[in-house]
MIZA-196294 format. One line per 8 residues: their letters; for each residue x, y, z of N, C-alpha, C. Coordinates in Angstrom, 2 decimals, always signed. Example, Ala and Ser with C-alpha at 12.3 -4.5 7.8 and 13.67 -1.06 7.14 Angstrom:
as	+13.19:-5.69:+7.80:+12.30:-4.50:+7.80:+13.20:-3.30:+7.80 | +12.85:-2.25:+7.08:+13.67:-1.06:+7.14:+12.90:+0.03:+7.87
***
This chain:
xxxxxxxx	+10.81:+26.11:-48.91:+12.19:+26.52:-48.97:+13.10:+25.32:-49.24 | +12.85:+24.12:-48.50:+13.38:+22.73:-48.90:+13.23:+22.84:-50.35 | +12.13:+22.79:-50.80:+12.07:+21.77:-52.42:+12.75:+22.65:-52.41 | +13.01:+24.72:-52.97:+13.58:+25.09:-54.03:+15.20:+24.53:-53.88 | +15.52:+24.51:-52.78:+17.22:+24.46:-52.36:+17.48:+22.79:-53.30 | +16.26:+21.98:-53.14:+16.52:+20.87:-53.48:+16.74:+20.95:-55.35 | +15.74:+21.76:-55.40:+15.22:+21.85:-56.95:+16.67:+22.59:-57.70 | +17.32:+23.89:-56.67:+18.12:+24.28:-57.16:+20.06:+23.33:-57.44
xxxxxxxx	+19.76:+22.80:-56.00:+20.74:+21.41:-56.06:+21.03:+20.45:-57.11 | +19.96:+20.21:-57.51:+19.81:+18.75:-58.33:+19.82:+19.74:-59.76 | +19.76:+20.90:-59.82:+19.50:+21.38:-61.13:+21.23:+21.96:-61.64 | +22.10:+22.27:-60.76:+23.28:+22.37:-60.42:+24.00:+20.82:-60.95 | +23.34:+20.10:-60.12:+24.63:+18.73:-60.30:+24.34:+18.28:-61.69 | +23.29:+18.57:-62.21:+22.89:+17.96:-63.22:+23.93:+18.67:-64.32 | +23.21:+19.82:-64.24:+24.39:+20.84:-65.16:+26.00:+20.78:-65.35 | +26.68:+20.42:-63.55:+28.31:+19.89:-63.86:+28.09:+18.54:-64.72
xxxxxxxx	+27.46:+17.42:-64.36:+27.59:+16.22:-64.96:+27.35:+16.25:-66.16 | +26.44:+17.40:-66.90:+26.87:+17.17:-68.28:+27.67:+18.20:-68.59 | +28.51:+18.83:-68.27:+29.28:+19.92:-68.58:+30.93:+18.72:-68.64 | +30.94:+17.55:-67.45:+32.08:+17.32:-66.89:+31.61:+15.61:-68.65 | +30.83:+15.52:-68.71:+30.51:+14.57:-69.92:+30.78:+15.15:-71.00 | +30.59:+16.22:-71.66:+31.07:+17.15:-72.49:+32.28:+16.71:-72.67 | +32.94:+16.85:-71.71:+34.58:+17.87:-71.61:+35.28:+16.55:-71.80 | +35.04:+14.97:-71.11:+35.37:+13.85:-71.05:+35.19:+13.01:-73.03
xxxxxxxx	+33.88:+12.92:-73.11:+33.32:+13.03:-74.07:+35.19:+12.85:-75.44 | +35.04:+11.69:-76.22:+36.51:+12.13:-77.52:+35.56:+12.32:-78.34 | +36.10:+13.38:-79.26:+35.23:+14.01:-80.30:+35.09:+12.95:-81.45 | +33.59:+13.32:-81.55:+33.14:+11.98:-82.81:+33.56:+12.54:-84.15 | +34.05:+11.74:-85.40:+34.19:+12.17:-86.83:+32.71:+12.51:-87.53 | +33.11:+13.53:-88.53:+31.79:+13.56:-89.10:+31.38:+12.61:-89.93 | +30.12:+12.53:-90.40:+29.41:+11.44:-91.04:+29.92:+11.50:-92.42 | +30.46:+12.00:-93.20:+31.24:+12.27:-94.15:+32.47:+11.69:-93.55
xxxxxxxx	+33.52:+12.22:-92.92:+34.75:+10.95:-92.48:+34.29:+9.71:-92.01 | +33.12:+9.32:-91.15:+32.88:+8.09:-90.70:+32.65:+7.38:-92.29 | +32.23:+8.37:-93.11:+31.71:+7.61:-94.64:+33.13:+7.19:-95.98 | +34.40:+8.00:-95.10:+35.28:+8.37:-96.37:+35.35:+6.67:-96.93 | +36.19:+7.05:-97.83:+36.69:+5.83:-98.54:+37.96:+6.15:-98.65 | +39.10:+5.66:-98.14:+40.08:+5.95:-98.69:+41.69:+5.36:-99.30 | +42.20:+5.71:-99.98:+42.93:+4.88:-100.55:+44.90:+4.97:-100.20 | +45.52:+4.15:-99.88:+46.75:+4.41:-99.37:+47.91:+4.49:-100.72
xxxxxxxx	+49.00:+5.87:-100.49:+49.77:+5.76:-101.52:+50.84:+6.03:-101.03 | +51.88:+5.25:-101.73:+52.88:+5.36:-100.92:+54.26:+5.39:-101.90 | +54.97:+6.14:-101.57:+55.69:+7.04:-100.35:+54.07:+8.11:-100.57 | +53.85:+8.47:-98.99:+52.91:+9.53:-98.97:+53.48:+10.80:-99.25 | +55.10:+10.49:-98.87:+55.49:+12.33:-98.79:+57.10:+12.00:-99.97 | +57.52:+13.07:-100.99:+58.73:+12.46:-101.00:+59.83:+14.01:-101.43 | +61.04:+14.18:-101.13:+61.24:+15.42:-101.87:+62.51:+14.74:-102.94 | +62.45:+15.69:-103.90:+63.19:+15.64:-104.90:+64.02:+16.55:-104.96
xxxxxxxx	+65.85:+16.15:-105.00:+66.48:+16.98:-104.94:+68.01:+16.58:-105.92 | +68.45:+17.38:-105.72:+69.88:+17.16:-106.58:+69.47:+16.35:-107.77 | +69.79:+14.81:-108.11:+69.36:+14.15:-109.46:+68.40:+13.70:-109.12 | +67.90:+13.59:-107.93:+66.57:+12.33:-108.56:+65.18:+13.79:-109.15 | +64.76:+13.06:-110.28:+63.81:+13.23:-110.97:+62.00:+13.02:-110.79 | +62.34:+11.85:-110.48:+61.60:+10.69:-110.38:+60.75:+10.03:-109.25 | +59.70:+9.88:-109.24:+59.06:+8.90:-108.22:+58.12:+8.12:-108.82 | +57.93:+6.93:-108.12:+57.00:+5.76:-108.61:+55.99:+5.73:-107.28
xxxxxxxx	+54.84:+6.02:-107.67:+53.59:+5.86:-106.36:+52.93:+4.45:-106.46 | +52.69:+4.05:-105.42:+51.90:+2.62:-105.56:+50.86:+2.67:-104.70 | +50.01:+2.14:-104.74:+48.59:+1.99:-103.91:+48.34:+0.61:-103.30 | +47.77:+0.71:-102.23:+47.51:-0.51:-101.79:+46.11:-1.12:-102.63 | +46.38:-2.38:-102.36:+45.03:-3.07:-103.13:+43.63:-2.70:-102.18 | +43.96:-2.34:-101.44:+42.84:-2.34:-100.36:+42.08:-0.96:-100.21 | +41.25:-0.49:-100.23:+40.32:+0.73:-99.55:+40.02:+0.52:-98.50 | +40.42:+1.49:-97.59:+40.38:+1.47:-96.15:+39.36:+2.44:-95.73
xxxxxxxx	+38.65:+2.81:-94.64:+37.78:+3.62:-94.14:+38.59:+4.75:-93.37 | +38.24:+5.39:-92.72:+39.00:+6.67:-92.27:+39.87:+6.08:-91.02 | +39.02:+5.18:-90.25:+39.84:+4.78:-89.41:+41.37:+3.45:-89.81 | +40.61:+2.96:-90.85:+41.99:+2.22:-91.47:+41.94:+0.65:-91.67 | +40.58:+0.95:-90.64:+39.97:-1.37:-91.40:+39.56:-0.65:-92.95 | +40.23:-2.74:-93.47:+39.61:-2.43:-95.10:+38.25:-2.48:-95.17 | +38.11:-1.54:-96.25:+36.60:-1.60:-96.68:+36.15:-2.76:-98.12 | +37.07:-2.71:-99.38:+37.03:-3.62:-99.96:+38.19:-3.01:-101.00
xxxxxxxx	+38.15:-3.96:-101.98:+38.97:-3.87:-102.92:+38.77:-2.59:-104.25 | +40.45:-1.84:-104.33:+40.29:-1.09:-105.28:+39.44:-1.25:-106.77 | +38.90:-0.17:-107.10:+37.94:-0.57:-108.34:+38.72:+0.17:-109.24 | +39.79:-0.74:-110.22:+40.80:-0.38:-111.11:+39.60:+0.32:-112.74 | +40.23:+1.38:-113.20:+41.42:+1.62:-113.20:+41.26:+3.04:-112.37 | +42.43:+3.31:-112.13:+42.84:+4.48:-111.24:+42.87:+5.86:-112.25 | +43.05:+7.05:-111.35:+43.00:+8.52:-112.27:+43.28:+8.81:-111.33 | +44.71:+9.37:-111.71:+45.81:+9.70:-111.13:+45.93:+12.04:-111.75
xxxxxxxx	+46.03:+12.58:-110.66:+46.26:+13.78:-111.15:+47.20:+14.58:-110.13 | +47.93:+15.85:-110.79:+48.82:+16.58:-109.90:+48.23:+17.84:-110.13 | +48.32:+18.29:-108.83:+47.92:+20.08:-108.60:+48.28:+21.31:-109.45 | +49.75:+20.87:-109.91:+50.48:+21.80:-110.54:+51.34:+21.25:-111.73 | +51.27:+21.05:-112.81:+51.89:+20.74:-113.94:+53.16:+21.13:-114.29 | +53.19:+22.73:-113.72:+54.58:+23.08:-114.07:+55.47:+22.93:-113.69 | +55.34:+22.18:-112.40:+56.03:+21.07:-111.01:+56.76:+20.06:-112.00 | +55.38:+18.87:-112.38:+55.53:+17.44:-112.56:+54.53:+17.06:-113.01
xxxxxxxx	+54.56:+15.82:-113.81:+53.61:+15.13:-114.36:+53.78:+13.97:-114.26 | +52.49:+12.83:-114.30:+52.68:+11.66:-114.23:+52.47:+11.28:-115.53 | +53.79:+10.56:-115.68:+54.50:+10.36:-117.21:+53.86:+8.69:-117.75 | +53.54:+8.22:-116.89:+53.08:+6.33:-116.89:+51.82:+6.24:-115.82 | +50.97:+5.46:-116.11:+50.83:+4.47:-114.73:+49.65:+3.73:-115.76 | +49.91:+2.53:-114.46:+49.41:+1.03:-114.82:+49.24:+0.16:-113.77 | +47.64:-0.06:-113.37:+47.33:-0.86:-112.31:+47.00:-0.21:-111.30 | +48.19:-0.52:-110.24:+47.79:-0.07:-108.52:+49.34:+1.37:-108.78
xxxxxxxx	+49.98:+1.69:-109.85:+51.28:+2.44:-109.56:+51.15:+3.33:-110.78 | +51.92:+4.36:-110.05:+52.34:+5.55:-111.75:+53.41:+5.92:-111.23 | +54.27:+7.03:-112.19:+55.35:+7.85:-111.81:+55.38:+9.28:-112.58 | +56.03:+9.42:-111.36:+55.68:+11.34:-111.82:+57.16:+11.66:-111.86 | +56.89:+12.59:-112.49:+58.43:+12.97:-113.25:+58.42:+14.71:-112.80 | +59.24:+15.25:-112.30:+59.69:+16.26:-112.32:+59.37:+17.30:-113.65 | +59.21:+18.52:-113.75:+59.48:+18.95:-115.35:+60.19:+20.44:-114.82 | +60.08:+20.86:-113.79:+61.05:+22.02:-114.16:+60.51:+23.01:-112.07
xxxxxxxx	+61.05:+23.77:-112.04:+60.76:+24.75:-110.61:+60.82:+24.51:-109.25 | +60.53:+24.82:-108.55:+60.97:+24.49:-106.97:+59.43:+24.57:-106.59 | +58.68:+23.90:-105.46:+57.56:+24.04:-105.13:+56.99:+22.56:-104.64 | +55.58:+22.68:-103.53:+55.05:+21.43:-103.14:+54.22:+20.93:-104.73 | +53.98:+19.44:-105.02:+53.05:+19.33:-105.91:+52.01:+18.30:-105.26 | +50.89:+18.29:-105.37:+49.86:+17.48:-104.59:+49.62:+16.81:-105.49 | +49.45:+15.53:-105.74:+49.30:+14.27:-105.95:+47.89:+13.48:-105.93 | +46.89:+13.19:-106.78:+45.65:+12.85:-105.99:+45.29:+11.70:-106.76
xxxxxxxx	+44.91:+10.40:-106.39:+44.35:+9.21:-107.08:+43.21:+8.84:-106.58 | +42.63:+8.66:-107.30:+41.28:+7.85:-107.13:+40.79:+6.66:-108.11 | +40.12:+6.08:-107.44:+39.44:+4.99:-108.07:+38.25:+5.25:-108.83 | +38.18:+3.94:-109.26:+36.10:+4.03:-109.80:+34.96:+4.44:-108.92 | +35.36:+3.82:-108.19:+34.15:+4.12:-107.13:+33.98:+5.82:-106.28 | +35.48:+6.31:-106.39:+35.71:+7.90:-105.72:+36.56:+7.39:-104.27 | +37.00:+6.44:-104.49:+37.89:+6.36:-103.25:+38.74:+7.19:-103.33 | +39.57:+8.10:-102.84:+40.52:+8.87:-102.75:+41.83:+8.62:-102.29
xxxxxxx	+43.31:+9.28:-102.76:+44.11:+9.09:-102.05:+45.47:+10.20:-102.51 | +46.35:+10.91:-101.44:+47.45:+11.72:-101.55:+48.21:+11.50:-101.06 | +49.34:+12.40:-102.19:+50.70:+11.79:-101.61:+51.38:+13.33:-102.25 | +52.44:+13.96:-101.64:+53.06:+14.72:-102.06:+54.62:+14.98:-102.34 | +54.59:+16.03:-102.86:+56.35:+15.98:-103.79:+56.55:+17.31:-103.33 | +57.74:+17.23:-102.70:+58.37:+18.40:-102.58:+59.84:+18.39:-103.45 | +60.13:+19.84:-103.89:+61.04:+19.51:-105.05:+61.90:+21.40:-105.05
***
């Protein structure tokens, strides 16, 4: 009768301590985010209203990892694309920067650059 009370005891505490490890536990990124590559653009967010037309995006030289240490240097040249055309288009770019130009409607437009390598990076237009 001892062991089971014992057996049932220890089978109990065991169960809170990993229930109370669980719950303590900060949730890990997946191996895909622990893997991202990613690239900073900035202004990340911008809206367009009354005259302005216009925005100029720039990138940092750096590829950062998800958490935000660099990983290494951008692999130029960049390819730069927008979600929606009938928004805006990027009218230039050259180097680490482009600019997107307005062309006509009201709406978010998503913004996406990447590098050679598939580093990624967004920035959006509200307009």
């Amino acid at each position: 009768m001892k062991i089971a009370r014992l057996v049932t005891s220890c089978g109990l505490t065991i169960t809170i301590l990993l229930l109370v490890i669980w719950l303590v536990t900060p949730g890990c990124e997946t191996r895909e985010e622990a893997n991202a590559e990613v690239l900073s653009v900035k202004p990340s967010e911008v809206v367009l209203s009354g005259g302005g037309n216009t925005v100029t995006f720039v990138v940092d030289a750096m590829v950062r990892d998800y958490n935000g240490a660099p990983v290494r240097s951008v692999n130029l040249p960049l390819r730069w694309e927008v979600s929606n055309t009938a928004l805006g288009i990027i009218v230039a770019h050259q180097g680490y920067s482009a600019i997107y130009a307005r062309t006509s409607g009201s709406g978010v437009n998503v913004i996406t650059v990447r590098d050679g390598s598939g580093a990624e990076g967004v920035a959006t237009v509200s307009q």
